[in-house]
N, C-alpha and C positions, 0 to 999 in steps of 0.2 A: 633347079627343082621346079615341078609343076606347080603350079596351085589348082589345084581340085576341088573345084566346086560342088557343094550337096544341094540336092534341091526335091522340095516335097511340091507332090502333081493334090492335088481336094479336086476327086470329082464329086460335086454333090446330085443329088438322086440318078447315082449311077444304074440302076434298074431302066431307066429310062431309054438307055444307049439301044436297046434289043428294040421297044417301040418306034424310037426314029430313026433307027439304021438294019435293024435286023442283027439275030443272031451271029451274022459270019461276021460283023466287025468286033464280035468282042474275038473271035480266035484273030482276025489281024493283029488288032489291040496287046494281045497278051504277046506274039509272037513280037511285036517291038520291045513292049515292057521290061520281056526276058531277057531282051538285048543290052538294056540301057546300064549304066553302071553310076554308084551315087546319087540314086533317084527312090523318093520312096514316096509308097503310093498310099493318100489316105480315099478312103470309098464310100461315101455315103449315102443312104437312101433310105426314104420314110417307108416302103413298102418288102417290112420283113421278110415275106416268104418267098417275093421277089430275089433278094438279095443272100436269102440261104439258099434258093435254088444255087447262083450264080454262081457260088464260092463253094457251097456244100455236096453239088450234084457233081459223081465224079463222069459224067457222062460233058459236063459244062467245061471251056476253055479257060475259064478261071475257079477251077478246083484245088483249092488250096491252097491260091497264090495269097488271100487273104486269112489275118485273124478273125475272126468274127469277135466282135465287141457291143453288146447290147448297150443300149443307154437307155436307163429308166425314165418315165417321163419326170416332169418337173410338176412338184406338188403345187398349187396355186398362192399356196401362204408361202413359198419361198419368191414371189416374183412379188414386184412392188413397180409404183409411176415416182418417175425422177422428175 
Protein backbone atom coordinates (compact mmCIF):
# COMPACT_ATOMS: atom_id res chain seq x y z
CA UNK A 1 0.00 0.00 0.00
CA UNK A 2 0.97 3.59 -0.76
CA UNK A 3 1.54 6.09 1.85
CA UNK A 4 -0.04 9.26 0.84
CA UNK A 5 1.02 12.01 1.93
CA UNK A 6 -1.17 15.42 2.71
CA UNK A 7 0.37 18.49 2.55
CA UNK A 8 -1.06 22.20 3.24
CA UNK A 9 0.69 25.18 0.49
CA UNK A 10 0.07 29.15 3.17
CA UNK A 11 0.56 31.57 0.61
CA UNK A 12 0.63 34.66 2.68
CA UNK A 13 -0.37 38.13 1.01
CA UNK A 14 -1.47 36.16 -1.93
CA UNK A 15 -2.82 39.42 -3.69
CA UNK A 16 0.45 40.12 -4.27
CA UNK A 17 1.12 37.31 -6.92
CA UNK A 18 -0.87 39.74 -9.87
CA UNK A 19 1.73 42.79 -8.68
CA UNK A 20 4.90 40.72 -9.18
CA UNK A 21 3.94 38.38 -11.86
CA UNK A 22 0.96 39.58 -13.47
CA UNK A 23 -2.58 38.31 -13.75
CA UNK A 24 -1.70 35.25 -16.13
CA UNK A 25 0.29 33.44 -13.37
CA UNK A 26 -2.67 33.02 -11.19
CA UNK A 27 -4.66 31.02 -14.36
CA UNK A 28 -0.99 28.97 -14.51
CA UNK A 29 -1.24 28.71 -10.91
CA UNK A 30 -4.74 27.36 -10.65
CA UNK A 31 -4.27 25.12 -13.75
CA UNK A 32 -1.51 23.04 -11.45
CA UNK A 33 -3.44 23.44 -8.34
CA UNK A 34 -6.54 21.66 -10.03
CA UNK A 35 -4.05 19.07 -10.87
CA UNK A 36 -2.48 18.26 -7.50
CA UNK A 37 -4.11 15.76 -5.26
CA UNK A 38 -3.76 15.85 -1.17
CA UNK A 39 -2.92 19.24 -1.24
CA UNK A 40 -4.76 22.01 0.35
CA UNK A 41 -4.39 25.50 -0.13
CA UNK A 42 -4.50 27.96 2.67
CA UNK A 43 -4.56 31.97 0.96
CA UNK A 44 -3.85 34.87 2.87
CA UNK A 45 -3.86 38.54 2.28
CA UNK A 46 -4.19 41.73 4.16
CA UNK A 47 -5.76 43.56 1.16
CA UNK A 48 -9.60 42.57 1.33
CA UNK A 49 -10.99 43.73 -1.94
CA UNK A 50 -7.89 42.46 -3.48
CA UNK A 51 -8.54 39.11 -2.46
CA UNK A 52 -12.54 38.95 -2.89
CA UNK A 53 -11.86 40.31 -6.32
CA UNK A 54 -9.43 36.97 -6.70
CA UNK A 55 -11.76 34.27 -5.35
CA UNK A 56 -15.12 36.32 -5.78
CA UNK A 57 -14.94 37.77 -9.46
CA UNK A 58 -16.14 34.99 -11.60
CA UNK A 59 -14.39 36.63 -14.52
CA UNK A 60 -11.00 35.64 -12.09
CA UNK A 61 -8.84 32.22 -12.45
CA UNK A 62 -9.43 31.60 -9.02
CA UNK A 63 -13.31 31.88 -8.71
CA UNK A 64 -14.27 29.75 -6.26
CA UNK A 65 -11.53 27.68 -5.85
CA UNK A 66 -11.34 29.38 -2.33
CA UNK A 67 -13.73 29.82 0.94
CA UNK A 68 -13.49 33.20 1.84
CA UNK A 69 -12.96 33.38 5.68
CA UNK A 70 -12.75 36.85 7.33
CA UNK A 71 -10.83 37.27 10.33
CA UNK A 72 -11.70 40.15 12.56
CA UNK A 73 -9.06 42.12 13.73
CA UNK A 74 -7.53 41.56 17.34
CA UNK A 75 -8.94 43.96 20.03
CA UNK A 76 -5.64 45.54 21.77
CA UNK A 77 -6.64 44.40 25.37
CA UNK A 78 -6.42 40.88 24.15
CA UNK A 79 -2.59 41.21 23.06
CA UNK A 80 -0.10 41.47 26.02
CA UNK A 81 4.38 41.70 26.23
CA UNK A 82 5.73 38.33 27.41
Amino acid sequence: MMNKKHMILVFDEFQEVIRIAGEDALKVMRSYFQAHQNVAYLFLGSKEGMMNTIFGDKRQAFYRFATILPIPSIPSEAWWII
